[in-house]
C-alpha positions in Angstrom: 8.6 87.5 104.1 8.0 89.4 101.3 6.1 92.8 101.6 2.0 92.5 101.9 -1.1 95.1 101.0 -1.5 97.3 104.0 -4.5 94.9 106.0 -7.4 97.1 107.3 -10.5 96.1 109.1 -12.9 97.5 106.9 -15.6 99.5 108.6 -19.2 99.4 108.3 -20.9 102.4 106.1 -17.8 102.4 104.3 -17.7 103.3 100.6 -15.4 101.4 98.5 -14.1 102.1 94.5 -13.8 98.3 93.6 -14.1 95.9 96.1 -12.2 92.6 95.3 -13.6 89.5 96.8 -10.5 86.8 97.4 -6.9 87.1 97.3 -5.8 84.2 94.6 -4.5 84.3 91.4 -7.6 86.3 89.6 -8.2 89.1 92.5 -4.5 89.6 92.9 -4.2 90.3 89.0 -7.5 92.2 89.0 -6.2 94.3 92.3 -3.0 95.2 91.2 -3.5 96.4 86.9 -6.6 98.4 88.5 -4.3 100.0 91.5 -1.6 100.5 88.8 -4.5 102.5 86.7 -4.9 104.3 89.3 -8.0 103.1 91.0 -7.8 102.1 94.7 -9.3 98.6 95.4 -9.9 97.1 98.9 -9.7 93.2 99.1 -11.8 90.9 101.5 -10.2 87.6 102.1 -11.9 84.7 104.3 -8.5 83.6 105.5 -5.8 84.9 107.7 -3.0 87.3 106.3 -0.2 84.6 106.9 2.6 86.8 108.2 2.8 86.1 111.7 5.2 83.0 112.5 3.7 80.3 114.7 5.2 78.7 117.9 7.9 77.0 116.5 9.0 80.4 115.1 7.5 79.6 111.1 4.7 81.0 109.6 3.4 77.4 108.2 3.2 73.5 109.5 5.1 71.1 108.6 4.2 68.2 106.3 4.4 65.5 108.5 3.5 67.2 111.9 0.3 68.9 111.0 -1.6 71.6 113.9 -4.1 73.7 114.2 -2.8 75.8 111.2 -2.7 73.1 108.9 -7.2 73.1 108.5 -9.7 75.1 107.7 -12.3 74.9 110.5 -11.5 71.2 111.5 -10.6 69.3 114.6 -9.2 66.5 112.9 -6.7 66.8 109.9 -8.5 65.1 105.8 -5.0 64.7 104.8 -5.2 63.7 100.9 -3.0 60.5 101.6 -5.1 59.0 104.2 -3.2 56.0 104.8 0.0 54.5 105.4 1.0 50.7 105.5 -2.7 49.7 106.4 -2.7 52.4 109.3 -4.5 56.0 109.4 -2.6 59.3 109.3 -4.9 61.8 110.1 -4.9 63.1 113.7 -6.8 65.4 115.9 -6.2 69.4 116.0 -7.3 72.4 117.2 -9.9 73.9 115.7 -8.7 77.2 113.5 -8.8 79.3 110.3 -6.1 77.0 109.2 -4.1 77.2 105.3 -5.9 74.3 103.5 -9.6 73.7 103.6 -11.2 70.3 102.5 -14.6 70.9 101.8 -16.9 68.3 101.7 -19.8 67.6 99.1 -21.7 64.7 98.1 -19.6 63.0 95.6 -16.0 64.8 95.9 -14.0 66.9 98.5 -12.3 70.0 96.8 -9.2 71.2 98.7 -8.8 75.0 98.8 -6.3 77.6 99.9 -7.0 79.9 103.0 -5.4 82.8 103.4 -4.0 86.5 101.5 -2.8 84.6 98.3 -5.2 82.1 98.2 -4.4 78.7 96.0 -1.1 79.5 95.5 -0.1 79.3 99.1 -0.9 75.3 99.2 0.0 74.4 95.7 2.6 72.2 94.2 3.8 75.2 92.0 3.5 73.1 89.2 3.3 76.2 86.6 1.9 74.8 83.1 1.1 76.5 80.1 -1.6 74.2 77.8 -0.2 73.2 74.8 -1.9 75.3 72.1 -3.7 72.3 70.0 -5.3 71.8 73.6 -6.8 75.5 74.1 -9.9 75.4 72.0 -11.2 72.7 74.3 -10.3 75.0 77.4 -11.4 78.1 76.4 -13.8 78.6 73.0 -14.6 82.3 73.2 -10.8 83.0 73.2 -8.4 84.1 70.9 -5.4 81.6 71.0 -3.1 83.9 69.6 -3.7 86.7 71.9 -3.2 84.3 74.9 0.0 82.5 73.6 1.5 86.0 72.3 0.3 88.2 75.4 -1.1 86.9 78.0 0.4 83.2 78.9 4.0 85.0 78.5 3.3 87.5 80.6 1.4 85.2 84.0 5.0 83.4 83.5 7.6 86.1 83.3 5.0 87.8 86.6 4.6 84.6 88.9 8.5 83.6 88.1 8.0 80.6 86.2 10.8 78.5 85.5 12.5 75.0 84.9 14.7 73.2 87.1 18.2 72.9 85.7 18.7 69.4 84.2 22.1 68.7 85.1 21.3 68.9 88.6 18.1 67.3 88.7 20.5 63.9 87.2 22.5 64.3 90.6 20.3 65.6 93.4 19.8 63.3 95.7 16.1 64.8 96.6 14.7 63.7 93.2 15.5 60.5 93.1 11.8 59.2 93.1 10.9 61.5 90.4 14.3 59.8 88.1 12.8 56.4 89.0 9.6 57.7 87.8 11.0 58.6 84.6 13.2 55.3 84.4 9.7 53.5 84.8 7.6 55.6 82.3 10.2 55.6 79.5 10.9 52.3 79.4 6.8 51.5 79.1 7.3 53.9 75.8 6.1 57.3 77.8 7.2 60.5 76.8 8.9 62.2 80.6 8.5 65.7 80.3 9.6 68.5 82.5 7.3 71.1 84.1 8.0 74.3 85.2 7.4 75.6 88.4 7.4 78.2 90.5 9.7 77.2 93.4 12.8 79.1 93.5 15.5 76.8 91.9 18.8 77.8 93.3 17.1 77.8 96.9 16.6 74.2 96.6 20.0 73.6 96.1 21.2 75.6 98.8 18.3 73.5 101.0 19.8 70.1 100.0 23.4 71.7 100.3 22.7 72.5 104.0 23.2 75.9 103.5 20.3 77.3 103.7 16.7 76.4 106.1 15.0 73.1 104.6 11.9 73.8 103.0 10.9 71.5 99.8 13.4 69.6 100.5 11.9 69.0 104.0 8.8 67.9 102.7 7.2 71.6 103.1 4.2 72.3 100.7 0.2 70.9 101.4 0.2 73.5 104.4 2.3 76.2 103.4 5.9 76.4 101.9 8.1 78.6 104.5 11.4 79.9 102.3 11.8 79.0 98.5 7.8 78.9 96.8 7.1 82.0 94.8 3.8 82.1 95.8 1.5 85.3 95.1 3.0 87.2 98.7 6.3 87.2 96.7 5.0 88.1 93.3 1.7 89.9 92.8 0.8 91.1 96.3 4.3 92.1 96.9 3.7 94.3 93.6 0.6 95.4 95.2 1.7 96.3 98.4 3.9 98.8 96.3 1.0 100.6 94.8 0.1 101.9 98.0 -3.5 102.0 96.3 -4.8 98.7 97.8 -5.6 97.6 101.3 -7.2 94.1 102.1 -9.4 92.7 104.8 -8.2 89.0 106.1 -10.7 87.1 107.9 -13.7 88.8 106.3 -16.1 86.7 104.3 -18.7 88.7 101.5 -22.7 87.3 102.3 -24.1 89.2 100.2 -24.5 91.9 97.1 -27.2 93.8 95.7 -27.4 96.9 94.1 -27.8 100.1 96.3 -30.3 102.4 96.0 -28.0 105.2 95.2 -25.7 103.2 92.4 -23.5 100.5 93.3 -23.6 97.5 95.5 -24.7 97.3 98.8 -22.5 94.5 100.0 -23.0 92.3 103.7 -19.7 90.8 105.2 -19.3 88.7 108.4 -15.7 89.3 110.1 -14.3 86.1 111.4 -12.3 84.9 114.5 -9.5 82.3 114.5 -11.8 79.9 115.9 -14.7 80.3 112.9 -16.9 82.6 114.9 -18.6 86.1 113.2 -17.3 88.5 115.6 -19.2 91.3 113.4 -21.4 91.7 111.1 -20.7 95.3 108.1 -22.6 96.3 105.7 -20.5 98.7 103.1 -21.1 100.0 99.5 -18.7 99.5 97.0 -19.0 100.9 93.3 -17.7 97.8 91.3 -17.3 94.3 92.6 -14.9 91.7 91.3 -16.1 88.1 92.3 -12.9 86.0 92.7 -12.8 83.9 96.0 -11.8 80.8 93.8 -14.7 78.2 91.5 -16.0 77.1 94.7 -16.5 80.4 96.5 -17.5 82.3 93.5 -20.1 80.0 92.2 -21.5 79.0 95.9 -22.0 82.9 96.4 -23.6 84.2 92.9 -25.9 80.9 93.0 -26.9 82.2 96.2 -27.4 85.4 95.6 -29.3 84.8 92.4 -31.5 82.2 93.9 -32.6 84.3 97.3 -33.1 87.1 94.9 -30.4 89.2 95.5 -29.4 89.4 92.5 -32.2 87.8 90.7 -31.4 88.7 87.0 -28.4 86.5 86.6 -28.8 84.2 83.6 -29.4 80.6 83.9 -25.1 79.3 83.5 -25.0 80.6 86.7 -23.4 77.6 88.7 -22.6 75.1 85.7 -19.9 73.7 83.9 -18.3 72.9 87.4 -15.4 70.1 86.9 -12.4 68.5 89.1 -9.8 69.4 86.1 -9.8 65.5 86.2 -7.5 64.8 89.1 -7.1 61.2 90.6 -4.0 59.6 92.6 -2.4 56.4 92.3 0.7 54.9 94.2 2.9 51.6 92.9 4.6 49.8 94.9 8.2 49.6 93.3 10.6 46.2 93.3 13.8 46.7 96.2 16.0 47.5 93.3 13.8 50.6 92.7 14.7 53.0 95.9 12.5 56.2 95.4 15.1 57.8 98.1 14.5 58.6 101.9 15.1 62.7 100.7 12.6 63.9 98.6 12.0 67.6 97.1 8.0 68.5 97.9 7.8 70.0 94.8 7.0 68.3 91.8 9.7 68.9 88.6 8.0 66.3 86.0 5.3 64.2 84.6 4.3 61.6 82.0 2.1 62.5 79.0 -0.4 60.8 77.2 -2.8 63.2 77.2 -3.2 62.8 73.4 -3.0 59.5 73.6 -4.8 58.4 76.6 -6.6 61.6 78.1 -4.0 61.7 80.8 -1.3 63.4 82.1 0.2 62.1 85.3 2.5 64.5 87.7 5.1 61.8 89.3 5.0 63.2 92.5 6.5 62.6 95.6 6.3 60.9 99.1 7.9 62.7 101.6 7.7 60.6 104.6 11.7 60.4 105.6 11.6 56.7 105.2 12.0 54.9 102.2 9.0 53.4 101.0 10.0 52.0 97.9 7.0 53.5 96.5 6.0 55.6 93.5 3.2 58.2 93.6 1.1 60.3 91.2 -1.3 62.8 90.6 -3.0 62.4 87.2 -4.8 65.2 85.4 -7.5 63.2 83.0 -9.6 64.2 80.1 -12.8 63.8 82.0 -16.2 64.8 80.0 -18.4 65.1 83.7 -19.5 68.5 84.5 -21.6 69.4 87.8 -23.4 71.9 89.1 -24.1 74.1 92.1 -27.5 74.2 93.0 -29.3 76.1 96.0 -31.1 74.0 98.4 -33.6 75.8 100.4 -34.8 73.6 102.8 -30.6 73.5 104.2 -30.2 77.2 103.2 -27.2 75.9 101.8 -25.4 75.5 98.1 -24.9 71.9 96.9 -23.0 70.6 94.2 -24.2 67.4 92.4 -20.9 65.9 91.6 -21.1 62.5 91.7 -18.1 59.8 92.6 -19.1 57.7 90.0 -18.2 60.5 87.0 -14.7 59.6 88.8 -14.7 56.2 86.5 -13.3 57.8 83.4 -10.7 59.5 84.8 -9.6 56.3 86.3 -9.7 54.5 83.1 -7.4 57.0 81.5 -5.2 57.1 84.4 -5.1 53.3 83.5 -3.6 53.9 80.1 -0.5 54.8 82.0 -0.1 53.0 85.3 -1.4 49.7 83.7 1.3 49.2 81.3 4.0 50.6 83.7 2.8 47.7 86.0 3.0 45.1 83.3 6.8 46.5 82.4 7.9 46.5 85.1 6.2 43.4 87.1 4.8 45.7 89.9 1.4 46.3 91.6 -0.3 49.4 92.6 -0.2 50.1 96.6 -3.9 49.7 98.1 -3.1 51.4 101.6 -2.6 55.0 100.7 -6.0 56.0 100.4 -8.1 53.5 103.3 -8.6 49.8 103.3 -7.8 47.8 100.2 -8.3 50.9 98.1 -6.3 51.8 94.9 -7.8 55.4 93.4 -7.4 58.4 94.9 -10.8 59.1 93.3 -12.3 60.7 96.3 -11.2 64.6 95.9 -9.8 67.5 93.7 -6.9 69.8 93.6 -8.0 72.2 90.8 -11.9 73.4 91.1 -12.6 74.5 87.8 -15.7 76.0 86.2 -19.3 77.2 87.5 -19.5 80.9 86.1 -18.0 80.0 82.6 -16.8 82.7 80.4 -18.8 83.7 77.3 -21.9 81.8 79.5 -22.6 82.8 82.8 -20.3 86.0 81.9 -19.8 87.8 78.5 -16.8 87.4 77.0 -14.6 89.4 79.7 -15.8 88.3 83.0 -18.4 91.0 83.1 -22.0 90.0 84.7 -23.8 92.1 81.9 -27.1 92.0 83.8 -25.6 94.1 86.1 -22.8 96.8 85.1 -20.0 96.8 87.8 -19.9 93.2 89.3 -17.0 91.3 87.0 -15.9 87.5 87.6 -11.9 87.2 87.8 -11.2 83.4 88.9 -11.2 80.0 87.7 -14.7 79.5 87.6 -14.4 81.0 84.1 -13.1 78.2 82.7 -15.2 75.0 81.7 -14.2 72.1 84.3 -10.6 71.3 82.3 -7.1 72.7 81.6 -5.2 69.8 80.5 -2.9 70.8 83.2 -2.3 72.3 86.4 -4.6 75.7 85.9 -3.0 78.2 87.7 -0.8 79.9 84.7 -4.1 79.6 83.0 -6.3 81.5 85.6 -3.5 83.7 85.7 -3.3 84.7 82.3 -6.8 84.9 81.8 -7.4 87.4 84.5 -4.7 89.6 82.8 -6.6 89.6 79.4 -9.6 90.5 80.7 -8.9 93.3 83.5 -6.7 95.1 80.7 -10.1 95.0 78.4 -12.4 95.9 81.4 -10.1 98.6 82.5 -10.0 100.0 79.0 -13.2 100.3 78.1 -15.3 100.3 81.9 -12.5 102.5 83.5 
């Protein structure tokens, strides 16, 4: 395990120089360029720190066998893949501050990471830079050439971003479903791209080698990865932790913020037990605030704290230009001559593009269930115009969003543009038990939470919450709904451009 940020229990009365709120991909950037200027920062995570191996001796649950640290706050599992030949997966657990949380709206559930590290901890480590005649679309306000010169090259060489070697990917046995999955798509006339990733490459051969403890290649990933995923304990945290500037706060979740009478922000957190349950309740002060639990935490907590008036000069974006990044799944079932392999890697090495073509870009991903299923599988990032919003409703006390599953149509139609002619190629039919009853498209949930405090909107053109000097946005609910791609690199990148302007001029 790599090295951590020295976890305190913050103290009530406490004053603070920057308080971070979440440990992803935006807070860990923003923590560790503000402890290298030499400011110390204290984070507040809602999850647990992660670095105390279970019963079985590993810090994260397996695939296939999920417990009580697989959920968020559930006594039974909302596995993604609900289904398997006709009969339900998801089982009963114990009821803790499990790794993955699937939180429930209206229209859409939007899976999360829990913990120090945040997204990057449940992740496929699917590591994509846009391609450049996609960026206008993702982000307006920004300078393309400072992001593909600066900024993009740098989130890559930090969060160890790389490409499996080709040679071996033709001969290991643990991407067999993802060769089949190019066979298919090539021979419909799709381009089969590779995508880098963040997984460490010659770990996984030594997994499939024997010669080293399984991980991806034993089907490790949607609760944790236990050995070979560079996720942000190994990269930016572990930078962090060398600061010596920065201390963090697991199990802690932020309430409120308003300004305090004496400068700065008077800021309410609830400490948490393993079982859900505010143990205590702090009030501390901190002097700057960076907001970046995430698109869903962020935007739930600044609509809430604009519409009970605690901060009741943020402008009207507040909450808006909320979208699911397009993501629906799909599964085919392949003809007996088309194995997709008993052994499969967890971690996702390719995908099929017609974005430009179709408004879709489909991750062939895998199906790790020991068996052979014969079965192909896909998550498909889609062009999708919806945008929702978060909206506080006062009679619950609560923030809704107004996502509705219906805006899940065109993002099935684009998926379409792929899987339809694939079908007709190939003389195969999509598989109607993965996701309930007779039910083709995975239309019912999100990966990638996008949006809802857009840069150059909500926020100027940095992050920064200009009706009030010191509180900063540093997540992914900067960016308008859509990456084109898997948005952590994005996010990633983003944050670094804008902490090295806000540290410049507000530091």
């Amino acid at each position: 395990m790599a090295a951590m940020p020295a976890t305190a229990t913050i103290s009530s009365g406490a004053r603070v120089s920057v308080l971070v709120i979440g440990s992803g991909y935006g807070g860990s950037v923003a923590a560790l360029r503000l402890a290298q200027a030499g400011v110390d920062v204290h984070m507040i995570e809602m999850g647990m720190a992660w670095d105390t191996p279970g019963a079985d001796g590993k810090i994260f649950a397996h695939t296939t066998k999920p417990d009580e640290r697989s959920f968020w706050l559930r006594t039974k599992t909302k596995q993604p893949l609900s289904s398997f030949l006709g009969f339900p997966i998801d089982r009963d657990i114990q009821r803790y501050t499990g790794i993955l949380d699937a939180e429930e709206f209206a229209g859409i559930t939007v899976y999360q990471g829990r913990g120090v590290g945040g997204g990057s901890l449940v992740n496929g480590g699917m590591a994509v830079t846009p391609k450049r005649e996609n960026f206008r679309a993702i982000l307006p306000s920004v300078n393309p050439d400072e992001m593909y010169n600066v900024y993009y090259p740098r989130a890559n060489a930090e969060l160890g971003v790389h490409t499996i070697d080709p040679a071996w990917f033709e001969v290991a046995e643990c991407y067999q479903y993802a060769r089949v999955g190019r066979k298919q798509a090539q021979r419909s006339g799709f381009p089969f791209v590779f995508v880098p990733n963040v997984y460490d490459w010659d770990y996984m051969k030594q997994e499939q080698a024997g010669t080293a403890p399984r991980s991806a290649v034993a089907g490790e990933l949607l609760y944790g990865n236990n050995y070979g995923k560079k996720s942000l304990q190994k990269t930016y945290l572990k930078q962090i932790a060398a600061t010596g500037r920065v201390t963090i706060s697991p199990l802690h979740r932020v309430t409120s913020v308003t300004p305090a009478p004496r400068g700065g922000y008077t800021v309410e957190i609830e400490q948490l037990t393993t079982a859900g349950a505010v143990s205590t309740t702090k009030t501390i002060t901190a002097d700057t605030v960076f907001f970046a639990a995430g698109s869903v935490g962020t935007s739930k907590l600044l609509v809430k704290l604009k519409a009970t008036g605690a901060l009741p000069n943020l402008n009207s974006e507040i909450g808006k230009g909320w979208g699911d990044n397009g993501n629906v799944m799909c599964g085919r079932a392949n003809h007996i001559w088309d194995p997709t392999g008993t052994l499969q890697a967890s971690v996702p090495t390719g995908g099929i593009d017609n974005w430009a073509a179709g408004g879709a870009f489909a991750e062939v991903a895998p199906l790790p269930t020991g068996i052979e299923t014969w079965a192909s599988f896909y998550l498909t990032l889609t062009n999708n115009p919806h945008r929702a919003r978060f909206h506080w409703n006062p009679s619950t006390k609560q923030v809704d969003l107004d996502w509705q599953k219906v805006w899940k149509q065109p993002s099935i139609e684009m998926a379409k543009t792929i899987f339809h002619k694939i079908n007709a190629t190939e003389g195969t039919i999509y598989r109607s038990d993965l996701f309930g009853v007779n039910t083709i498209w995975g239309d019912h949930l999100t990966y990638h939470p996008l949006g809802g405090a857009v840069l150059n909107k909500a926020t100027d053109n940095y992050g920064r919450l200009v009706e009030y000097p010191g509180l900063y946005v540093m997540d992914g609910s900067l960016i308008p709904g859509n990456t084109s791609v898997n948005p952590f690199v994005t996010i990633t990148a983003l944050a670094e451009r804008n902490i090295e302007e806000i540290i410049a001029s507000d530091f």
